[in-house]
N, C-alpha and C positions, 0 to 999 in steps of 0.2 A: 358427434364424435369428439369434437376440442372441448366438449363442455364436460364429458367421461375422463378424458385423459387428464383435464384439471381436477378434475376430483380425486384421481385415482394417484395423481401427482402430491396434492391437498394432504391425503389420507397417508401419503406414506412418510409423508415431514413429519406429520405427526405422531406417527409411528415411532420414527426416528429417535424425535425429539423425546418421548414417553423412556424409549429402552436407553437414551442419554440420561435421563434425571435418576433411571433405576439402580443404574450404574456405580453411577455419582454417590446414592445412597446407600449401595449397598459398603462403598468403600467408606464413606462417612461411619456405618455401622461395623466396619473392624475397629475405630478408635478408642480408647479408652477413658473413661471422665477425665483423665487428667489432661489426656493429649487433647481432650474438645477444649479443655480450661486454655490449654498451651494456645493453639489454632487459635482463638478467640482474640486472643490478647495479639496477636502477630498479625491478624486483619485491622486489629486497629491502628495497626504499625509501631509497635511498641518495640523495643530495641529489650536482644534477651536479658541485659543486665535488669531493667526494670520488670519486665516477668521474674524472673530469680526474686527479686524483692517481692513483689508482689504476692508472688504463691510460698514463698520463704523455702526455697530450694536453692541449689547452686547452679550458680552459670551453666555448667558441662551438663549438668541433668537438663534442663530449658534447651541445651545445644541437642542432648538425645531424644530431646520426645520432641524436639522442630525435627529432625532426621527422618525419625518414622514417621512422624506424621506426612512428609514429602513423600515419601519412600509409599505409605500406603494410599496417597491420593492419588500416586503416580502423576506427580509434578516436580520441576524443577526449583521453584520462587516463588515466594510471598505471595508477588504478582500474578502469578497462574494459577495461586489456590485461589483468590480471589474472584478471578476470571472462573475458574470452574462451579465456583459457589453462585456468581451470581448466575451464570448458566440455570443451576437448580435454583435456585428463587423466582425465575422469572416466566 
């Protein structure tokens, strides 16, 4: 019976974990090239003035598309997009 119930315990982590990473990507897949460009460069921790040069846009646009890109990963910081990516990588 304990040997069922670890499995049945087993099987449901990773359930879990499976409808977590689907999640994950299906919010990855509302972003648009430019917002995965934006995201990219903000994991590396790049400061938006340096994205703005980078992608040759202005400050406020890198401030709009960090916005949505929070807003759609449904995070608050850098740090928890972070956190929720490597969730799905790993």
């Amino acid at each position: 019976v304990d040997l069922v119930e670890k499995a049945l315990a087993t099987d449901d982590e990773r359930l879990r974990v499976a409808a977590s990473r689907e999640t994950i990507e299906a919010r990855l897949a509302t972003l648009t090239q430019r917002e995965r460009e934006v995201m990219e460069l903000i994991l590396e921790g790049k400061y938006n003035k340096v994205i703005a040069d980078e992608l040759s846009i202005s400050m406020r646009t890198v401030e709009a598309h960090r916005s949505r890109i929070f807003e759609k990963m449904e995070v608050r910081s850098a740090v928890e997009l972070a956190q929720l990516l490597t969730t799905l990588r790993s």
